[in-house]
C-alpha positions in Angstrom: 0.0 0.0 0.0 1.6 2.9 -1.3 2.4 5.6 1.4 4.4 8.3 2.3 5.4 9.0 6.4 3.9 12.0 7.8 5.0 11.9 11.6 6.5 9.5 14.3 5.5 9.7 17.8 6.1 7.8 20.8 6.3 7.7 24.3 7.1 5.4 27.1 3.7 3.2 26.8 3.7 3.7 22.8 5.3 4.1 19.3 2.7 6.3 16.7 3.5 6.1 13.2 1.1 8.7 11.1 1.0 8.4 7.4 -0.9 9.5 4.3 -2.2 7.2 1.3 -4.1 8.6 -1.8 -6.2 5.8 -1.5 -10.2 6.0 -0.2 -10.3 4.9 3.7 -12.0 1.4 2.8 -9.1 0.5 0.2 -6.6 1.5 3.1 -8.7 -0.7 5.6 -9.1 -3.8 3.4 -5.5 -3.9 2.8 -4.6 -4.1 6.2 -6.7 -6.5 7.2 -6.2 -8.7 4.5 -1.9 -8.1 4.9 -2.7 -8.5 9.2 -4.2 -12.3 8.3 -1.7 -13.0 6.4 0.9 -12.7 8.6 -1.0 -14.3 11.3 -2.0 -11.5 13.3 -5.4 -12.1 14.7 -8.3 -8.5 14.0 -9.6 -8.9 17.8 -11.3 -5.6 16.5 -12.5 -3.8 13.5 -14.8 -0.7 14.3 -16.0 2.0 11.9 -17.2 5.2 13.7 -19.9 6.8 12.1 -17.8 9.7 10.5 -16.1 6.7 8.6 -13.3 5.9 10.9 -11.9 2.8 11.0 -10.0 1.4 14.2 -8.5 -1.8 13.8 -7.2 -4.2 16.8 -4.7 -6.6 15.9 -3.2 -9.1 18.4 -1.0 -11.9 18.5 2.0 -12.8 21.3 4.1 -9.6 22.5 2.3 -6.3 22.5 -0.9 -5.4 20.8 -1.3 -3.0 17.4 -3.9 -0.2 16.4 -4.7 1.0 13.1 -6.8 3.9 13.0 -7.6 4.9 10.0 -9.6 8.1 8.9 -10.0 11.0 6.0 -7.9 13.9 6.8 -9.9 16.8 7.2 -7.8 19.4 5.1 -6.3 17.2 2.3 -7.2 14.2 -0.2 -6.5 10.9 0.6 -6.9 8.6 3.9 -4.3 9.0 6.9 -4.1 6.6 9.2 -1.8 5.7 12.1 0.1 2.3 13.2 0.1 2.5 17.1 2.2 -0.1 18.7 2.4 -0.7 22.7 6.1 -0.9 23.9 7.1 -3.8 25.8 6.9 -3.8 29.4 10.8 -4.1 30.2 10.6 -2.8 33.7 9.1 -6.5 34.9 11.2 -8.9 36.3 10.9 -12.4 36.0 7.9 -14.3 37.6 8.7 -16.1 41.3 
């Protein structure tokens, strides 16, 4: 899926990647969950808010992913963001 990086942002909890496609918001959507499946990520949640908004949920083992993928309001195209939880590294190992 052809897109070009807007922004990165993180913080200690979380890494945001922001980017813009010229494709339509349900092209960008299908793609990701057909790629996600492929890989063997499991959707544990696929929501479409009603101003067409689409928040994906992917899981498998290690930390979770987000996809949230929307129109921008001031320019053509869809952008959407890859939101991944850091590892918790402060946790030490289980007695």
């Amino acid at each position: 899926m052809p897109a070009r990086l807007q922004e990165i942002r993180g913080s200690r909890e979380t890494s945001e990647s922001v980017f813009l496609s010229p494709f339509p918001v349900d092209s960008v959507a299908r793609w990701y969950r057909s790629r996600f499946d492929a890989l063997g990520w499991e959707i544990v949640g696929d929501v479409t808010a009603p101003d067409g908004t689409v928040t994906l949920h992917i899981a498998r083992e290690g930390p979770p992913l987000w996809v949230i993928i929307r129109t921008p309001p001031d320019q053509p195209g869809t952008e959407f963001s890859v939101i991944g939880a850091a590892p918790d590294t402060t946790a030490g190992p289980e007695s």
